[in-house]
C-alpha positions in Angstrom: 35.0 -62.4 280.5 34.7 -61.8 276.8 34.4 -65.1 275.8 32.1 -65.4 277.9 29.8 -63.0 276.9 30.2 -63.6 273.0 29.2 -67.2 274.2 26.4 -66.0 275.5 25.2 -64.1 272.3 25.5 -67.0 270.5 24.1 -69.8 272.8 19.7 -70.0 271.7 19.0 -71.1 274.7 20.2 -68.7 277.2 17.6 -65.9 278.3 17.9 -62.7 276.7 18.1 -61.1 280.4 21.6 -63.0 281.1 22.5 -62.1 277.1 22.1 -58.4 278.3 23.5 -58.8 281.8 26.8 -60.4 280.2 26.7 -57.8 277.5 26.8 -54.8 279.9 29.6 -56.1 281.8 32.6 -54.4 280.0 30.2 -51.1 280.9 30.1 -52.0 284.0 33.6 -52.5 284.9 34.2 -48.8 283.5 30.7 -47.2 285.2 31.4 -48.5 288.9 35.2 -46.9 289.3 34.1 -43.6 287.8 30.6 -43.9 290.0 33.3 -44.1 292.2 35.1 -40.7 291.8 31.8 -38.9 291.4 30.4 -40.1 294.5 34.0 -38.8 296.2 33.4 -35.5 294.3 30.0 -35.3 295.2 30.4 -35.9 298.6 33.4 -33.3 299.2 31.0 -30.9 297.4 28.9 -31.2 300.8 26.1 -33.1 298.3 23.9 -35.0 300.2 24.0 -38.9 300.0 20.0 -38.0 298.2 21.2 -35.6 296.3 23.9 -37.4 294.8 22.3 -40.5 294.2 19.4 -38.7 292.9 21.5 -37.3 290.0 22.7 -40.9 288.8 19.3 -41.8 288.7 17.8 -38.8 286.7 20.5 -37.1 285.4 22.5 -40.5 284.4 25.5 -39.0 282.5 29.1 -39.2 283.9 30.7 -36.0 282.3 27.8 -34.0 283.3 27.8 -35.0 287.0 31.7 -34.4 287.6 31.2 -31.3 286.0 28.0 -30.5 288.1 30.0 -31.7 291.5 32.8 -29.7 290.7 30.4 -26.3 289.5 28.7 -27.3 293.2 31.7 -27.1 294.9 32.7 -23.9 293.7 29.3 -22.4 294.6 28.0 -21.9 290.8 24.7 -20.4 291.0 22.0 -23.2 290.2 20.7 -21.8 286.8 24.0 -22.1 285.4 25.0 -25.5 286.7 21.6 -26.8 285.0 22.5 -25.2 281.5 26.0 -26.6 281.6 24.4 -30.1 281.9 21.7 -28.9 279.4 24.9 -28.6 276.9 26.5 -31.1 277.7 24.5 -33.5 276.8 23.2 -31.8 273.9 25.0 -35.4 272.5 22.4 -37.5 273.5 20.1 -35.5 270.7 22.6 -37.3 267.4 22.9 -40.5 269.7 19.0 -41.3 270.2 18.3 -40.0 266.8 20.6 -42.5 265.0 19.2 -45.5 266.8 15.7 -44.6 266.2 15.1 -46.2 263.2 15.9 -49.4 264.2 13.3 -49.0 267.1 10.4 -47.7 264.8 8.2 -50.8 265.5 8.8 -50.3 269.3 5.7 -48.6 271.3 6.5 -44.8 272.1 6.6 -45.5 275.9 9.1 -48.6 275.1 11.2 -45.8 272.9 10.8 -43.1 275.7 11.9 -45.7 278.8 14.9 -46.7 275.8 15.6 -43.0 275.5 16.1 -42.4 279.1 18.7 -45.2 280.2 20.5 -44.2 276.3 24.2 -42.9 277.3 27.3 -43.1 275.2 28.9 -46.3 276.1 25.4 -48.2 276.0 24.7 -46.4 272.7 28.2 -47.8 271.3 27.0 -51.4 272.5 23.7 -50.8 271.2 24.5 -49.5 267.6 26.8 -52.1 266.7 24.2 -54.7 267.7 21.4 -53.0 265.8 23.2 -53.1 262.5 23.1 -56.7 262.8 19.7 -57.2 264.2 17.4 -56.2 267.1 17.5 -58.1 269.7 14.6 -59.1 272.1 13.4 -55.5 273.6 14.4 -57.5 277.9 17.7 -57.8 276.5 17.9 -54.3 275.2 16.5 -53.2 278.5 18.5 -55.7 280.7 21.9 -54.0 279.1 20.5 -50.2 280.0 19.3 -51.7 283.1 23.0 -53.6 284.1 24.9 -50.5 283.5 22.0 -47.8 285.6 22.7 -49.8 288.8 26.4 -50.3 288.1 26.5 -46.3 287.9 24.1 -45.9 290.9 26.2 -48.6 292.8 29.7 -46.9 292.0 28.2 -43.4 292.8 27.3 -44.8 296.3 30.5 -46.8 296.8 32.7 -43.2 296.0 30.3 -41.1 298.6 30.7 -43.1 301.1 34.1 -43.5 300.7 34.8 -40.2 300.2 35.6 -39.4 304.1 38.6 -41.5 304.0 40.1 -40.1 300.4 40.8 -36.4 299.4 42.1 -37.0 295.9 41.1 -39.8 293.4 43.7 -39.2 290.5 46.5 -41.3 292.5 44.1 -44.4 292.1 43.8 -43.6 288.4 40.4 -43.3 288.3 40.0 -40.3 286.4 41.6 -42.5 283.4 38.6 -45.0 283.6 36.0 -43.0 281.5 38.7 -42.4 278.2 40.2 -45.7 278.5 36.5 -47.0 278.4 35.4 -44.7 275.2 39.0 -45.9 273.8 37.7 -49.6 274.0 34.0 -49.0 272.9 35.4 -47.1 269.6 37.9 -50.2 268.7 34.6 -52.0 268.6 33.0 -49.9 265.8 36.1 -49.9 263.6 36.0 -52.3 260.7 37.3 -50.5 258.3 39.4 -47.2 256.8 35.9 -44.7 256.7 35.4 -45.3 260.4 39.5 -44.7 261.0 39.3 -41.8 259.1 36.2 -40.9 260.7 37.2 -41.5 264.3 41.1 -39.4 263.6 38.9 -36.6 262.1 36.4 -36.1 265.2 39.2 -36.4 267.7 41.5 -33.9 265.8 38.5 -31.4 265.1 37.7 -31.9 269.2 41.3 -30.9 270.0 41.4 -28.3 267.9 38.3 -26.5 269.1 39.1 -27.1 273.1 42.3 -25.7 272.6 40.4 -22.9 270.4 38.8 -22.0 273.7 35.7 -23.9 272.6 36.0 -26.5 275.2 31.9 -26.5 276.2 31.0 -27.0 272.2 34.1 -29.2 271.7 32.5 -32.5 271.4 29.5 -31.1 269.9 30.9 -29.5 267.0 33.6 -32.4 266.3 30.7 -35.2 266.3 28.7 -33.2 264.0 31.2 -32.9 261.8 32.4 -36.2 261.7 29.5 -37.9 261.2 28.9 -35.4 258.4 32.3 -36.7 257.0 30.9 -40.2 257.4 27.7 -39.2 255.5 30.2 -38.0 253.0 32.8 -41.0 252.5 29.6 -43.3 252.5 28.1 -41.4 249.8 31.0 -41.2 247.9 32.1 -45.2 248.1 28.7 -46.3 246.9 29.0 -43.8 244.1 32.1 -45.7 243.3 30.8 -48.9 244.0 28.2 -48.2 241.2 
C-alpha cells in the first residue's frame, strides 16, 4: 500500500483527489478500528446512534470522544464533560497555527473549512508535505475528507457492534491510536534535532502525567518541545554561520 501511494505522489497525471485518497489511507487504517471502540463505548454509554455520530462529525477528535463516552458513562454533569474536551484539544491551537503560514494565500473560508477537518494524524501528513510544497487545495481537502468518513464509518461500525462485545481491549484496539502516532512521528524524523526533540516531549509528558498533571500532560510537553526545537534550530544556524 505504500508504494502505492508514493506512486501516486509522484505520477503528473493522476488527479489530485486519488493523490489525497491514497495519502489518507495509512490514516485510515488507524481511524476505522478506533472509530470502532468509540462507537462500542459510545453505545454502552446508552449514547444514541445521533448522538454519537454527531460527535465524529462536529467534535472529530478521538482522545476527546473516548474520554467524553467514558465521562457520559459515569454520569459527569454536561458542563464539565464540554470543558474536558475544551482542554483537550487545546492542541489543535499550536497544530493549526504552524501550518498557517503555508496556507496564507488560501481564502479565509478555504482556511476555516481546512481548520475544521485539522486533527493530529492529518496535521503530521500535512506538515511534512507543506515543507516540500503545497499541493492542489482538492488534494489537501480529499486527505481531511478520506480520513472524516473513515472516522464517521468506524464510529458507526463500533455502535453497532457494540451489543455483541462488552470489552474492546482483547481485540487490541485500544493499541491502534499510539501505534498510529508511533508511525506518523517516524515520518517526521530526519535527523538528531527532531530525535532529541521527540525523546524530550515524551519524557516531559511522562513526567507531568505521573506528576498528577495528566489533563495538561500533552499540553505542557508539546510546548516545551517545540520550544526546544525553536532552540536547537536557532542554535545550529548560529553554528552554521
Amino acid at each position: 500500500m505504500s508504494q502505492s501511494v508514493v506512486n501516486s505522489e509522484e505520477r503528473p497525471d493522476s488527479s489530485p483527489v486519488v493523490r489525497g485518497v491514497l495519502q489518507a489511507l495509512p490514516v485510515v487504517m488507524g481511524y476505522i478500528p478506533i472509530g470502532f471502540a468509540y462507537g462500542v463505548l459510545a453505545g454502552q454509554a446508552h449514547l444514541s446512534l445521533f448522538s454519537t455520530l454527531l460527535m465524529s462529525l462536529i467534535v472529530y477528535a478521538g482522545s476527546s470522544q473516548l474520554i467524553a463516552a467514558g465521562l457520559f458513562a459515569s454520569g459527569q454533569p454536561m458542563l464539565s464533560i464540554i470543558f474536558t474536551t475544551f482542554i483537550v484539544n487545546l492542541r489543535h491551537l499550536l497544530m493549526s497555527a504552524a501550518v498557517s503560514p503555508y496556507l496564507a494565500r488560501w481564502p479565509q473560508v478555504r482556511r476555516l473549512l481546512f481548520a475544521a477537518e485539522l486533527t493530529d494524524e492529518s496535521f503530521a501528513l500535512h506538515s511534512v508535505q507543506f515543507g516540500k510544497r503545497v499541493p492542489a487545495a482538492s488534494q489537501v481537502f480529499a486527505v481531511n475528507i478520506t480520513a472524516h468518513l473513515s472516522w464517521i464509518f468506524g464510529s458507526w461500525l463500533g455502535f453497532v457492534a457494540n451489543t455483541m462485545l462488552t470489552d474492546v481491549k482483547p481485540f487490541g484496539l485500544d493499541y491502534a491510536l499510539p501505534a498510529m502516532f508511533v508511525a506518523l512521528l517516524l515520518l517526521q524524523i530526519h535527523h538528531w534535532k527532531a530525535v532529541g526533540v521527540a525523546l524530550f516531549s515524551g519524557i516531559v509528558a511522562v513526567v507531568f502525567q505521573v506528576a498528577g498533571f495528566a489533563t495538561w500532560s500533552v499540553m505542557l510537553a508539546t510546548v516545551l518541545g517545540a520550544s526546544l526545537g525553536v532552540v536547537l534550530e536557532s542554535w545550529t544556524k548560529k553554528q552554521s554561520g
